[in-house]
CHARMM-style PDB file with segment names, atoms N, HN, CA, C and O in Angstrom:
ATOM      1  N   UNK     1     110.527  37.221 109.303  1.00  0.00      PROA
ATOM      2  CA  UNK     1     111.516  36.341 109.878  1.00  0.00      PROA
ATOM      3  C   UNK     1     112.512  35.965 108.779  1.00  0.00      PROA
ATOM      4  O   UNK     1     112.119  35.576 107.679  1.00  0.00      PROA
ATOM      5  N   UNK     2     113.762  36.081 109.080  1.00  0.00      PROA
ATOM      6  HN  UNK     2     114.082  36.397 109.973  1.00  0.00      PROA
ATOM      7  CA  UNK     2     114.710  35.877 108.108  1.00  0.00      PROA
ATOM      8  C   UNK     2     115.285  34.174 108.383  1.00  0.00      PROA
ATOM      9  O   UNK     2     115.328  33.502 109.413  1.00  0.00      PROA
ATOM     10  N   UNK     3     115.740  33.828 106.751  1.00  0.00      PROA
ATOM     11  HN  UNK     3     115.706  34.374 105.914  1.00  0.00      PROA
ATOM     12  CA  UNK     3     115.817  32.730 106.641  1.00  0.00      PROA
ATOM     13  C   UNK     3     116.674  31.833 107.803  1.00  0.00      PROA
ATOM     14  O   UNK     3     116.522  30.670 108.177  1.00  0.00      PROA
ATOM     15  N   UNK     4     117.603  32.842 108.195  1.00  0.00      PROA
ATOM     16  HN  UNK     4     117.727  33.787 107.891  1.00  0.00      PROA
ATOM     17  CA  UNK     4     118.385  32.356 109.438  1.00  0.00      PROA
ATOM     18  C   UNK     4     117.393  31.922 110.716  1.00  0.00      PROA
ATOM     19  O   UNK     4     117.511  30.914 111.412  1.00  0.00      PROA
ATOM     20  N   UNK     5     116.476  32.875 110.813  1.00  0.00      PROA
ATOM     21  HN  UNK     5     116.381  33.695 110.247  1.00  0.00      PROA
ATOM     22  CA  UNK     5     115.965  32.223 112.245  1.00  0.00      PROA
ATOM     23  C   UNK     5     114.652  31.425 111.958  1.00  0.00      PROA
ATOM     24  O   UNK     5     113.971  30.961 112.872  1.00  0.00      PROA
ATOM     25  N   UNK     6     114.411  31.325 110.957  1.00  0.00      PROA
ATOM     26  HN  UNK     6     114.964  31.703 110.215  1.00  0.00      PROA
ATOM     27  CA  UNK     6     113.134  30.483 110.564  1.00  0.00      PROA
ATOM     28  C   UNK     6     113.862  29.189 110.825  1.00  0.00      PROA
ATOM     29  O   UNK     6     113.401  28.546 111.768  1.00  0.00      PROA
ATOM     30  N   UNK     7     115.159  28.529 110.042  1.00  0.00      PROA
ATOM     31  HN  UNK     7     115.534  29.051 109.275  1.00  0.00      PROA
ATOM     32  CA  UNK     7     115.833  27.792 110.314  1.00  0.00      PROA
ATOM     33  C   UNK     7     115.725  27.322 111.291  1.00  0.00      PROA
ATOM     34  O   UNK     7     115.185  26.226 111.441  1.00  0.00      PROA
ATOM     35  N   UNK     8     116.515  28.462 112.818  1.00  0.00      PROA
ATOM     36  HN  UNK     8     116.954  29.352 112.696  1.00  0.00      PROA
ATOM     37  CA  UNK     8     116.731  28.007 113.985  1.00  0.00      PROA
ATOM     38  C   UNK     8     115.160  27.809 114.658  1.00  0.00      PROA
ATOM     39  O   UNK     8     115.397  27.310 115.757  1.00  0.00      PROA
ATOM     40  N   UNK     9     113.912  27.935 114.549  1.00  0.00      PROA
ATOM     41  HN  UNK     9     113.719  28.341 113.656  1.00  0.00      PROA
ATOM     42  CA  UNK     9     113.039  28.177 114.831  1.00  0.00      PROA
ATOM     43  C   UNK     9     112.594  26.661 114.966  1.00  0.00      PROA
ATOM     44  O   UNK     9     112.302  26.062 116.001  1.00  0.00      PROA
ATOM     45  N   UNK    10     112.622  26.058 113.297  1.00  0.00      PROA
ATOM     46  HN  UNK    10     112.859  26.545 112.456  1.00  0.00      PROA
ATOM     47  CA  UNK    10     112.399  25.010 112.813  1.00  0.00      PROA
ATOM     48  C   UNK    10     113.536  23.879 113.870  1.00  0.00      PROA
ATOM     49  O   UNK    10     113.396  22.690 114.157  1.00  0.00      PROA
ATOM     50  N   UNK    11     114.369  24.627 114.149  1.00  0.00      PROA
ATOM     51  HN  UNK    11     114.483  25.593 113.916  1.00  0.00      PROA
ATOM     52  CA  UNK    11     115.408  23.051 115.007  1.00  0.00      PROA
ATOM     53  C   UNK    11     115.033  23.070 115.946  1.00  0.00      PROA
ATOM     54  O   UNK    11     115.020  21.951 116.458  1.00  0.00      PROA
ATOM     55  N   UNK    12     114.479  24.224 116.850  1.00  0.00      PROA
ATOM     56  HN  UNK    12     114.490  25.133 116.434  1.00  0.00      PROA
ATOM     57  CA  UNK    12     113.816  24.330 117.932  1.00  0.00      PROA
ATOM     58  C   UNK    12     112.484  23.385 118.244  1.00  0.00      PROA
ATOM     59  O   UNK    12     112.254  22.690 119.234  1.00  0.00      PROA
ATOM     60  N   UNK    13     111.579  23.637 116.881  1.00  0.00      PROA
ATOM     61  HN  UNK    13     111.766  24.202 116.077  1.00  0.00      PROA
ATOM     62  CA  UNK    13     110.331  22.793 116.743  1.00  0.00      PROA
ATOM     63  C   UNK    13     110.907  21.204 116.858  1.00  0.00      PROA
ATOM     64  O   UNK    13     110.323  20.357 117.533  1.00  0.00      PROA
ATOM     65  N   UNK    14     111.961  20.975 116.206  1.00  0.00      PROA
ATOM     66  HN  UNK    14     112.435  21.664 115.658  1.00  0.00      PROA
ATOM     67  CA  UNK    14     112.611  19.320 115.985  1.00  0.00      PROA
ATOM     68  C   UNK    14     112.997  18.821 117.266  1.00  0.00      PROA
ATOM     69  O   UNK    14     113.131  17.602 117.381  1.00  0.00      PROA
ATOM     70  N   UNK    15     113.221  19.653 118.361  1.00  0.00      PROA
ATOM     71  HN  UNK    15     113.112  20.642 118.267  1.00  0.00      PROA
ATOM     72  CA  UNK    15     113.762  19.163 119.127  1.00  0.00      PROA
ATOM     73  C   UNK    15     112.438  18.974 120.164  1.00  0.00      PROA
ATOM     74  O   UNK    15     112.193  17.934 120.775  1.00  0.00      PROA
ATOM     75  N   UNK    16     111.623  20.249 120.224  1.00  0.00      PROA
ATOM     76  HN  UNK    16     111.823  21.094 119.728  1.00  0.00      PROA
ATOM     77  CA  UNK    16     110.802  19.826 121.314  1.00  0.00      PROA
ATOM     78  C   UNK    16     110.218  18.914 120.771  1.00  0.00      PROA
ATOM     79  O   UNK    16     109.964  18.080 121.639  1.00  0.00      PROA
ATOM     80  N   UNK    17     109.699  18.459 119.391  1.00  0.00      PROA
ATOM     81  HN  UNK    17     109.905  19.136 118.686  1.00  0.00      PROA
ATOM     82  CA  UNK    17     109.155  17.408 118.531  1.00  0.00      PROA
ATOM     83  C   UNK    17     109.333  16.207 119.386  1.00  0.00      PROA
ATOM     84  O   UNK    17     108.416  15.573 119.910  1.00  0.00      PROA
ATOM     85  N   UNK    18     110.865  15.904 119.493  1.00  0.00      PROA
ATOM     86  HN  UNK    18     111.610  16.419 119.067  1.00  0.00      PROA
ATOM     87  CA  UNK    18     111.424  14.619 119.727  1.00  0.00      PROA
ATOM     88  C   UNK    18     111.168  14.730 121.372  1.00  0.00      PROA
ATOM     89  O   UNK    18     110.850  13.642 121.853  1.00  0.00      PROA
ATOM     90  N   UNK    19     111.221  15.514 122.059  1.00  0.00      PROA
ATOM     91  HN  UNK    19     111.480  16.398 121.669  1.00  0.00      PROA
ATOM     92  CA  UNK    19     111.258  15.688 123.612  1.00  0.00      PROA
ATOM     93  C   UNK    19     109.536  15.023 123.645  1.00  0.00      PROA
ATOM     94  O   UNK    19     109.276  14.024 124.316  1.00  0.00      PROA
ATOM     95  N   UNK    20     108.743  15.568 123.028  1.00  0.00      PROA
ATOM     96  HN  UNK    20     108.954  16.380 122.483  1.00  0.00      PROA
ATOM     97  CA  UNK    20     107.309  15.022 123.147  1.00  0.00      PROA
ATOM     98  C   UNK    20     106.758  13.813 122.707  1.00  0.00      PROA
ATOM     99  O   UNK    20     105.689  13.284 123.014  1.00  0.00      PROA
ATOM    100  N   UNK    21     107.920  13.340 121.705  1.00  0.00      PROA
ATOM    101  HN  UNK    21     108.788  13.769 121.455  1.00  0.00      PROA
ATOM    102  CA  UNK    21     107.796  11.613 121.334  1.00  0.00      PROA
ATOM    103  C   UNK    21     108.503  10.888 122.306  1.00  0.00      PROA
ATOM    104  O   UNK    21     108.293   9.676 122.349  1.00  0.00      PROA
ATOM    105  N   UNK    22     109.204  11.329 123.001  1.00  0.00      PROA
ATOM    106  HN  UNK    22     109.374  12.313 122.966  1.00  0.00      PROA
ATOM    107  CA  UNK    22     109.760  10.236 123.963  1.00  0.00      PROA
ATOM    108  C   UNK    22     109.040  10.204 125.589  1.00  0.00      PROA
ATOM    109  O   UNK    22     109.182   9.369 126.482  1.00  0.00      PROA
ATOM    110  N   UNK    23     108.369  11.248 125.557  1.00  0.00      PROA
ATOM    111  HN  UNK    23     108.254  11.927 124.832  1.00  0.00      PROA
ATOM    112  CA  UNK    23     107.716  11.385 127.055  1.00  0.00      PROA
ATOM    113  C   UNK    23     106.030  10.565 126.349  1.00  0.00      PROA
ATOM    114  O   UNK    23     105.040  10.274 127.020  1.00  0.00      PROA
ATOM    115  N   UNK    24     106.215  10.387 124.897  1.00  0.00      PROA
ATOM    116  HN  UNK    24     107.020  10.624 124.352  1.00  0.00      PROA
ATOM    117  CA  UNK    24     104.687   9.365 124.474  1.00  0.00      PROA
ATOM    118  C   UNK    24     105.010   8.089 124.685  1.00  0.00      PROA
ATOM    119  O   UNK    24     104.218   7.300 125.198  1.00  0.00      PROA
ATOM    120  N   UNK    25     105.814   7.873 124.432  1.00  0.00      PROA
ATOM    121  HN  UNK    25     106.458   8.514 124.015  1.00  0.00      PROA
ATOM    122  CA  UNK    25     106.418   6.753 124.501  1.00  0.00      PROA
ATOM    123  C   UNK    25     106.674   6.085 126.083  1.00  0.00      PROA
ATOM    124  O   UNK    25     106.230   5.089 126.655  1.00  0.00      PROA
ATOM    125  N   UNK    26     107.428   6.949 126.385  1.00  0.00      PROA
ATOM    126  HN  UNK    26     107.788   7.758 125.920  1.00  0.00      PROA
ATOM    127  CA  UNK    26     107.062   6.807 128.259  1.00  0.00      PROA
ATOM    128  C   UNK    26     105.850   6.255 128.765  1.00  0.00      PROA
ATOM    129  O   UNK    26     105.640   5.238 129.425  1.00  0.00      PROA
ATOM    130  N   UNK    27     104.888   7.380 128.195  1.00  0.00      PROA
ATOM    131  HN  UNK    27     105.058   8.207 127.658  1.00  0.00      PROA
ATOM    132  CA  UNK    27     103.470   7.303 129.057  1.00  0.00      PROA
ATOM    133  C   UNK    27     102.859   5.934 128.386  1.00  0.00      PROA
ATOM    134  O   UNK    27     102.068   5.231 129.015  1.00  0.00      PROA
ATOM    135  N   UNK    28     103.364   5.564 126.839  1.00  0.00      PROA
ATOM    136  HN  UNK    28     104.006   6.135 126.328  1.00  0.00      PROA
ATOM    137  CA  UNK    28     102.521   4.306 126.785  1.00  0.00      PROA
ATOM    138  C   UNK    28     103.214   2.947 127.568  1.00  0.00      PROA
ATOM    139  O   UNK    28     102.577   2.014 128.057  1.00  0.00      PROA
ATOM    140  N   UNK    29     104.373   3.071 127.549  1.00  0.00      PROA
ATOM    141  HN  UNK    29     104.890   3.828 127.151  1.00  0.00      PROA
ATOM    142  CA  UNK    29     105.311   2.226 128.450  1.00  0.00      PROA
ATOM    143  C   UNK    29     104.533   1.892 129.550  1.00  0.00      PROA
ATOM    144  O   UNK    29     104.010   0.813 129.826  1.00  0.00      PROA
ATOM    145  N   UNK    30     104.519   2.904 130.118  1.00  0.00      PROA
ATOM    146  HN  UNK    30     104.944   3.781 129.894  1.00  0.00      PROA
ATOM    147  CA  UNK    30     104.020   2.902 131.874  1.00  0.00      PROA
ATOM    148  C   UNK    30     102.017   2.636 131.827  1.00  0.00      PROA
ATOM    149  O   UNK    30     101.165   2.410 132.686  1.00  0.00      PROA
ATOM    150  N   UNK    31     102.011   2.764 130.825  1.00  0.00      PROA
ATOM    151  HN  UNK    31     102.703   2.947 130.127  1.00  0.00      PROA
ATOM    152  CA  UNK    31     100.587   2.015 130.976  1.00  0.00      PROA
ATOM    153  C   UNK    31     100.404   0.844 130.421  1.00  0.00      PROA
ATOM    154  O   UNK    31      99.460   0.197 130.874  1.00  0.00      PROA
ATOM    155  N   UNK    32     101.106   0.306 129.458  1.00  0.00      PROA
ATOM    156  HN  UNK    32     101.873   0.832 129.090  1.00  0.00      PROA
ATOM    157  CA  UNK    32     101.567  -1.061 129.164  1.00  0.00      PROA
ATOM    158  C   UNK    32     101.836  -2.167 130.481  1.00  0.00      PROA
ATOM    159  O   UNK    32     101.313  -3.242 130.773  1.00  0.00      PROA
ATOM    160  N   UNK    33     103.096  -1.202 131.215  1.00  0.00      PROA
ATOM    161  HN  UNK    33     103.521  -0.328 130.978  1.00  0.00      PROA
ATOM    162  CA  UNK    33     103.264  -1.820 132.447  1.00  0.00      PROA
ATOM    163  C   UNK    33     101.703  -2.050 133.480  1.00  0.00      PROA
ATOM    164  O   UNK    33     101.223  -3.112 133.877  1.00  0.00      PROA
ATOM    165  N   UNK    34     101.329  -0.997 133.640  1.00  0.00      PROA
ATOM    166  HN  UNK    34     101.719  -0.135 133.319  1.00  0.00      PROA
ATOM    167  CA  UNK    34     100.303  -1.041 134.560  1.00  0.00      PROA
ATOM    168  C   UNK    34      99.166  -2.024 134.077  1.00  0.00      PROA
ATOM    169  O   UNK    34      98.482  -2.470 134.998  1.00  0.00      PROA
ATOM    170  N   UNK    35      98.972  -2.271 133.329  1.00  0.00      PROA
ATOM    171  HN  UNK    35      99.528  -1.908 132.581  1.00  0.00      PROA
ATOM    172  CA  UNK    35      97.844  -2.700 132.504  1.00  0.00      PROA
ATOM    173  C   UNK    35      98.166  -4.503 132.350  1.00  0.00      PROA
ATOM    174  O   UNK    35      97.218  -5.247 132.094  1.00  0.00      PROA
ATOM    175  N   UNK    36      99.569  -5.061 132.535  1.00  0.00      PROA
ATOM    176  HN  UNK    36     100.339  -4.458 132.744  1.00  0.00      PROA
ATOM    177  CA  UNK    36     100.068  -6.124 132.659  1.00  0.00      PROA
ATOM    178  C   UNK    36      99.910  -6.983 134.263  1.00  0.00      PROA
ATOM    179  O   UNK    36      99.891  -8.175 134.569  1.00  0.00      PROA
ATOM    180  N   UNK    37      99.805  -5.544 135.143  1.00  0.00      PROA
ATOM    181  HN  UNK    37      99.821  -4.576 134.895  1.00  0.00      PROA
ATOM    182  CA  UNK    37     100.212  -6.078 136.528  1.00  0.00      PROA
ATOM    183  C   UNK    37      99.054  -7.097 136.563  1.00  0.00      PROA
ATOM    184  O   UNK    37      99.153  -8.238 137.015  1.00  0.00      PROA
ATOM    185  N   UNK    38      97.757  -6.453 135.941  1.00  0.00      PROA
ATOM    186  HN  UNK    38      97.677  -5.526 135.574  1.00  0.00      PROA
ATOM    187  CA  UNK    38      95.993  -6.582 136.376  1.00  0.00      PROA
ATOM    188  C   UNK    38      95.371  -6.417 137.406  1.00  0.00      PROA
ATOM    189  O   UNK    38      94.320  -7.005 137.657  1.00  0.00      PROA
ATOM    190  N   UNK    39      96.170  -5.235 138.477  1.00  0.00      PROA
ATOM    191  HN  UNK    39      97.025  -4.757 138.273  1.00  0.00      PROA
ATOM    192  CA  UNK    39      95.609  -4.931 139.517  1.00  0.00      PROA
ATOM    193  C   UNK    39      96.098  -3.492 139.196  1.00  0.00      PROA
ATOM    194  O   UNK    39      97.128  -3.380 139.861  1.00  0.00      PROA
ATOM    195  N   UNK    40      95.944  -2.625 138.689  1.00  0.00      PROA
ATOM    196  HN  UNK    40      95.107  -2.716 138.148  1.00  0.00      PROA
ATOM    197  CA  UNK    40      96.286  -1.248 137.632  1.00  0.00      PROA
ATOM    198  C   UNK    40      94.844  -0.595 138.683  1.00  0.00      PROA
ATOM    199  O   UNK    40      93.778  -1.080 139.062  1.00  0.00      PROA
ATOM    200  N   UNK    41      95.432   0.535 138.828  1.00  0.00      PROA
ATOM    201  HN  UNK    41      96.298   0.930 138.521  1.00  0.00      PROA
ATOM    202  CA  UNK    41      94.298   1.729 139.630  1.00  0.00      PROA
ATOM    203  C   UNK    41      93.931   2.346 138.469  1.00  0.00      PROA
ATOM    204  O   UNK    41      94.743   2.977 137.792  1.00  0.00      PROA
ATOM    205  N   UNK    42      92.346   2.173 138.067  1.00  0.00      PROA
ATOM    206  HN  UNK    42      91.686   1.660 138.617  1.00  0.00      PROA
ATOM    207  CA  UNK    42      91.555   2.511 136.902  1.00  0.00      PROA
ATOM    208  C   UNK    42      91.812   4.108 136.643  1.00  0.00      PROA
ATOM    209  O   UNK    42      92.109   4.552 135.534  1.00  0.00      PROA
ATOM    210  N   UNK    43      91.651   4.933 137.855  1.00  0.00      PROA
ATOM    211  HN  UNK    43      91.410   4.572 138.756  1.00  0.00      PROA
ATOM    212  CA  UNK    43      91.781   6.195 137.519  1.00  0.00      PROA
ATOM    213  C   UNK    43      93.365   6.710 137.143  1.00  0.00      PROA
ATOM    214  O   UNK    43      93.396   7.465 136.171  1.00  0.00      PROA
ATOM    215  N   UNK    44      94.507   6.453 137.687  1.00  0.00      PROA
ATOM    216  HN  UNK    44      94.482   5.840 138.476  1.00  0.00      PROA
ATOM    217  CA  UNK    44      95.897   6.299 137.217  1.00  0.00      PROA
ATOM    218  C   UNK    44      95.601   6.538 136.205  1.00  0.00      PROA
ATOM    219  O   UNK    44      95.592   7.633 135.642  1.00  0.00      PROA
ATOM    220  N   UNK    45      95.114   4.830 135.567  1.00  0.00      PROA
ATOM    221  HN  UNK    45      95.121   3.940 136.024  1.00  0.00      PROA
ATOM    222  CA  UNK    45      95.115   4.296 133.747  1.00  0.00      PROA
ATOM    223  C   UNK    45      94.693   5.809 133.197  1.00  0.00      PROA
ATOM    224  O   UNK    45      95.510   6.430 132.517  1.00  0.00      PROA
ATOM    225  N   UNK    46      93.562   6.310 133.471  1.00  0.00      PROA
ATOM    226  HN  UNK    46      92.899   5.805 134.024  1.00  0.00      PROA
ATOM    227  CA  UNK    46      92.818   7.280 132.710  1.00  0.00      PROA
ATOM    228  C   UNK    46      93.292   8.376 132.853  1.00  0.00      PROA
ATOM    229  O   UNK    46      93.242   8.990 131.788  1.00  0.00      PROA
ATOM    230  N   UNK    47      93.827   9.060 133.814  1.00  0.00      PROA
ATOM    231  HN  UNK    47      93.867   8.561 134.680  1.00  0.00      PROA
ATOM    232  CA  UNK    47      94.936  10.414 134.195  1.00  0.00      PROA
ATOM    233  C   UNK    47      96.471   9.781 132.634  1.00  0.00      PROA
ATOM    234  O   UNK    47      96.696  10.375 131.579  1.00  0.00      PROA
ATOM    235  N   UNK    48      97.107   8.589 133.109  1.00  0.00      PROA
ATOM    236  HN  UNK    48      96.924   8.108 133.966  1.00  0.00      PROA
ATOM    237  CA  UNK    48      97.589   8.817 132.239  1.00  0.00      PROA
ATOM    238  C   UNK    48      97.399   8.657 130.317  1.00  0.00      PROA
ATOM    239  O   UNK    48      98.156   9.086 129.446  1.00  0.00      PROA
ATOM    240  N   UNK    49      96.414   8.070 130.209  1.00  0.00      PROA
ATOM    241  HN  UNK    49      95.799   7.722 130.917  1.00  0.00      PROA
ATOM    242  CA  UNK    49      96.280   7.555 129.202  1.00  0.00      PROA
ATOM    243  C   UNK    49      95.173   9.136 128.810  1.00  0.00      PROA
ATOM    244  O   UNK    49      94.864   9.094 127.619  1.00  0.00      PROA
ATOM    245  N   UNK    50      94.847   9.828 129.200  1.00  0.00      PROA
ATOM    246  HN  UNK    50      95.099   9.862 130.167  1.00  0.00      PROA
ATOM    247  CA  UNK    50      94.365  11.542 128.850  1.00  0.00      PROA
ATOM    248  C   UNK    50      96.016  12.335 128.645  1.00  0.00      PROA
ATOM    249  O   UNK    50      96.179  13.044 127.652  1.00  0.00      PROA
ATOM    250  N   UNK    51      97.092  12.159 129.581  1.00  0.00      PROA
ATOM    251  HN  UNK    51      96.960  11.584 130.388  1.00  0.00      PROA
ATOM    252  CA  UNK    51      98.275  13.110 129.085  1.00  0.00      PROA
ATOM    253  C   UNK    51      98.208  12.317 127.662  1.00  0.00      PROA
ATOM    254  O   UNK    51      97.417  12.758 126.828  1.00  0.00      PROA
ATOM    255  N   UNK    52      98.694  11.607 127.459  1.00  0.00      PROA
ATOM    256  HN  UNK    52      99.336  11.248 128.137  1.00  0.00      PROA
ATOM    257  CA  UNK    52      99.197  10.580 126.179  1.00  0.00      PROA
ATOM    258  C   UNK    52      98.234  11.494 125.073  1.00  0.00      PROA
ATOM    259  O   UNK    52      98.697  12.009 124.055  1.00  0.00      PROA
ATOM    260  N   UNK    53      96.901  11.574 125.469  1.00  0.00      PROA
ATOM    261  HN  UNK    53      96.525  11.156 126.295  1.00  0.00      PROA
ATOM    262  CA  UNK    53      96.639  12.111 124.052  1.00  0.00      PROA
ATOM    263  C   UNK    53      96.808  13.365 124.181  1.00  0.00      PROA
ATOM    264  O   UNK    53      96.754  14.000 123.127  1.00  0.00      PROA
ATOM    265  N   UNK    54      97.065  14.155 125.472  1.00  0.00      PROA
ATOM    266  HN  UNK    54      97.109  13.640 126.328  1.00  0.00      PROA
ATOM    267  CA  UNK    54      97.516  15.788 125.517  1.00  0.00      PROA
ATOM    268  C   UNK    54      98.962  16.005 124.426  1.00  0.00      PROA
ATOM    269  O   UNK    54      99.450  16.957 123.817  1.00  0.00      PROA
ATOM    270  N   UNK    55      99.213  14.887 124.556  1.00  0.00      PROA
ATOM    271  HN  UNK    55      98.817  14.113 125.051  1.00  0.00      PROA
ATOM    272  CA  UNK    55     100.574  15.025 124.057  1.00  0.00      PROA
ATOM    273  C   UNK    55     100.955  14.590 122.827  1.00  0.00      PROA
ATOM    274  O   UNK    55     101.961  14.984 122.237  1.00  0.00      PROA
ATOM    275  N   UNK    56     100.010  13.618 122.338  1.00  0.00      PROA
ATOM    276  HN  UNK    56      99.192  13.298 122.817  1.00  0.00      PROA
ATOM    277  CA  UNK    56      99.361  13.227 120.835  1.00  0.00      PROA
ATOM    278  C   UNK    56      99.324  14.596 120.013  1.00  0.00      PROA
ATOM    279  O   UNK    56     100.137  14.878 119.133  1.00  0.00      PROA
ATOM    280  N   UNK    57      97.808  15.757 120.607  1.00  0.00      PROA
ATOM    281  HN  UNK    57      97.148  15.528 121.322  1.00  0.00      PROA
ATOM    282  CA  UNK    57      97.613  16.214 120.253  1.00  0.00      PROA
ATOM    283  C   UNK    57      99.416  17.713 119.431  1.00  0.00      PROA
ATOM    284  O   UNK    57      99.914  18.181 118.407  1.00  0.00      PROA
ATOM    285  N   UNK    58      99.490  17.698 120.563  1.00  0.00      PROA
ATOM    286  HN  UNK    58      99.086  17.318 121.395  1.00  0.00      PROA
ATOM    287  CA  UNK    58     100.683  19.046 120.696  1.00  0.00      PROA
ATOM    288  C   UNK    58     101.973  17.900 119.690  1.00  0.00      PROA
ATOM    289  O   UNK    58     103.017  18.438 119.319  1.00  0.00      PROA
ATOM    290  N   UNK    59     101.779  16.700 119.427  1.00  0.00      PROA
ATOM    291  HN  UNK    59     100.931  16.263 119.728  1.00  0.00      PROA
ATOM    292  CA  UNK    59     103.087  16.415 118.624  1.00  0.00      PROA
ATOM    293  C   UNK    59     102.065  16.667 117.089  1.00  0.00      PROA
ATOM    294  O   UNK    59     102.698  17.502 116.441  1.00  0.00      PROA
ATOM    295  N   UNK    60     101.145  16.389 116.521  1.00  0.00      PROA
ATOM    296  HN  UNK    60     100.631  15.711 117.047  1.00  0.00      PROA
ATOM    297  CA  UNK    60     100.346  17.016 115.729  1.00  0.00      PROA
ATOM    298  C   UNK    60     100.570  18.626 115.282  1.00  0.00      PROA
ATOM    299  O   UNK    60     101.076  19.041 114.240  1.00  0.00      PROA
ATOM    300  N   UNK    61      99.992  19.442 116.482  1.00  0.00      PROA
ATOM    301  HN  UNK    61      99.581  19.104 117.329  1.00  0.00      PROA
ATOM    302  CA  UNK    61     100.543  20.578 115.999  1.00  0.00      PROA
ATOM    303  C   UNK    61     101.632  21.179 115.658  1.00  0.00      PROA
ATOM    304  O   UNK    61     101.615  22.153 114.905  1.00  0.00      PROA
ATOM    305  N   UNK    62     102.757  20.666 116.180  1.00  0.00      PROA
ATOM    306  HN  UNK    62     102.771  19.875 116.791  1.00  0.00      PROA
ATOM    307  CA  UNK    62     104.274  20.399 115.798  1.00  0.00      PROA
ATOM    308  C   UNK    62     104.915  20.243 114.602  1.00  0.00      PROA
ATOM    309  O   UNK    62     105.798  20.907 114.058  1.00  0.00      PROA
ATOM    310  N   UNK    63     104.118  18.905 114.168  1.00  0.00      PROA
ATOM    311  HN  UNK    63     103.402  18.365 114.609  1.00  0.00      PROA
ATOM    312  CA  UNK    63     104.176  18.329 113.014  1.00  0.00      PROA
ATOM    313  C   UNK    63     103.549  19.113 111.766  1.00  0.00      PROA
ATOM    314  O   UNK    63     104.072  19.273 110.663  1.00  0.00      PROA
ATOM    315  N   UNK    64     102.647  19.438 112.086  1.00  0.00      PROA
ATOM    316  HN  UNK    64     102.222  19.308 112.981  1.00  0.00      PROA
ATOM    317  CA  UNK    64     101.889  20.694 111.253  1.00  0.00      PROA
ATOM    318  C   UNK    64     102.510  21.768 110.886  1.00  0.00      PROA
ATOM    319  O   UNK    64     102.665  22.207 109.746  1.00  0.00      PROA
ATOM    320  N   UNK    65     102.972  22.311 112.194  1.00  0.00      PROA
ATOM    321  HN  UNK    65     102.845  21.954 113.119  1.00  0.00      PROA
ATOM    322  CA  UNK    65     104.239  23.689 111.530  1.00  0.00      PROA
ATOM    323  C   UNK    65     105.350  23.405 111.121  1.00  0.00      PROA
ATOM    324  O   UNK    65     106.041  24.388 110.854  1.00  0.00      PROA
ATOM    325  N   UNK    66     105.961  22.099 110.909  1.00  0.00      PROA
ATOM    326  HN  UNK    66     105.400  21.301 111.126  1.00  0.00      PROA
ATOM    327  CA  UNK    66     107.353  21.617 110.257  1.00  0.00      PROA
ATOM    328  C   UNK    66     106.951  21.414 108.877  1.00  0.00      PROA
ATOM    329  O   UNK    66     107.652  21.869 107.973  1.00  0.00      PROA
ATOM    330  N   UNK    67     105.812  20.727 108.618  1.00  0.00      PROA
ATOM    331  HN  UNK    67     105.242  20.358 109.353  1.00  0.00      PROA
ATOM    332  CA  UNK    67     105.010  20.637 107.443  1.00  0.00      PROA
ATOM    333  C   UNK    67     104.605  21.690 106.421  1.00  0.00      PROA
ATOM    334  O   UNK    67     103.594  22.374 106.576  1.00  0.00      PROA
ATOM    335  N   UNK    68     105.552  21.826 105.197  1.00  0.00      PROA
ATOM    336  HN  UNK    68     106.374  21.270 105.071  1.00  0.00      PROA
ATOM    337  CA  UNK    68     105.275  22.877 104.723  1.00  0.00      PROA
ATOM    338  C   UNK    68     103.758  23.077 104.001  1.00  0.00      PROA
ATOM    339  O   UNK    68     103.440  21.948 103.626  1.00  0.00      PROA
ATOM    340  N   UNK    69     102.879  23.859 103.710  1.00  0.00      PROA
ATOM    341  HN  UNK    69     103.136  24.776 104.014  1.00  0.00      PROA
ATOM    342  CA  UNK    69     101.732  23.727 103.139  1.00  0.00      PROA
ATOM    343  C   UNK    69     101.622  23.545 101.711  1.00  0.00      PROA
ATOM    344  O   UNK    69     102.078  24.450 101.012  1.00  0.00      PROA
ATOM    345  N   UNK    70     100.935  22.226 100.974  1.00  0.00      PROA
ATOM    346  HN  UNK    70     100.564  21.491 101.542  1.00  0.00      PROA
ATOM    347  CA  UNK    70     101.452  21.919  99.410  1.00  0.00      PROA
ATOM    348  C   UNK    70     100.300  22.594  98.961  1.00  0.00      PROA
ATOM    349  O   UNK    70      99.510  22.924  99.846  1.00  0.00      PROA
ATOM    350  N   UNK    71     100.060  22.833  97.974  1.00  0.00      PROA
ATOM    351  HN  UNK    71     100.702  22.565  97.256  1.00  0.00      PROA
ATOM    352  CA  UNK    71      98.776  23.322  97.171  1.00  0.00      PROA
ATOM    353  C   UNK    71      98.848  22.464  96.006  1.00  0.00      PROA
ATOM    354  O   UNK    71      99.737  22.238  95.185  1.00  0.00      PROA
ATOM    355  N   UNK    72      97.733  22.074  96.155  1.00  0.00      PROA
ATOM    356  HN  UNK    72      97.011  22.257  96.822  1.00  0.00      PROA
ATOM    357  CA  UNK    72      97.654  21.076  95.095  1.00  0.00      PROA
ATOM    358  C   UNK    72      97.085  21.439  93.614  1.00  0.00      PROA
ATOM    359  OT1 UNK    72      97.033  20.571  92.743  1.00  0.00      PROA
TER     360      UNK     72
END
């Protein structure tokens, strides 16, 4: 891969990066909300609060390939 598209590769990673921090952010929103009402449908809570860490996980791996590897 030449330095040009490693580049574009890497803005690609930045962007879905940020697309997956704001749909975390969402999902903790909306369970914040739900969780305030105190009449919150338990299984909801747990459907969404499982994406949240689906999506934990995949901003991790993200973060990992933007992350160059140091050797110490």
């Amino acid at each position: 891969m030449s330095k040009a598209e490693r580049m574009k590769h890497e803005e690609v990673l930045r962007v879905e990066l940020e697309v997956l921090r704001r749909e975390h952010r969402d999902l903790d929103d909306a369970i914040t909300a739900l969780e305030e009402t105190g009449r919150a449908d338990q299984l909801a809570l747990r459907r969404l609060k499982k994406q949240k860490l689906v999506l934990k996980d995949k901003i991790a791996r993200l973060e990992d390939q933007l992350t160059p590897d140091i050797i110490a």
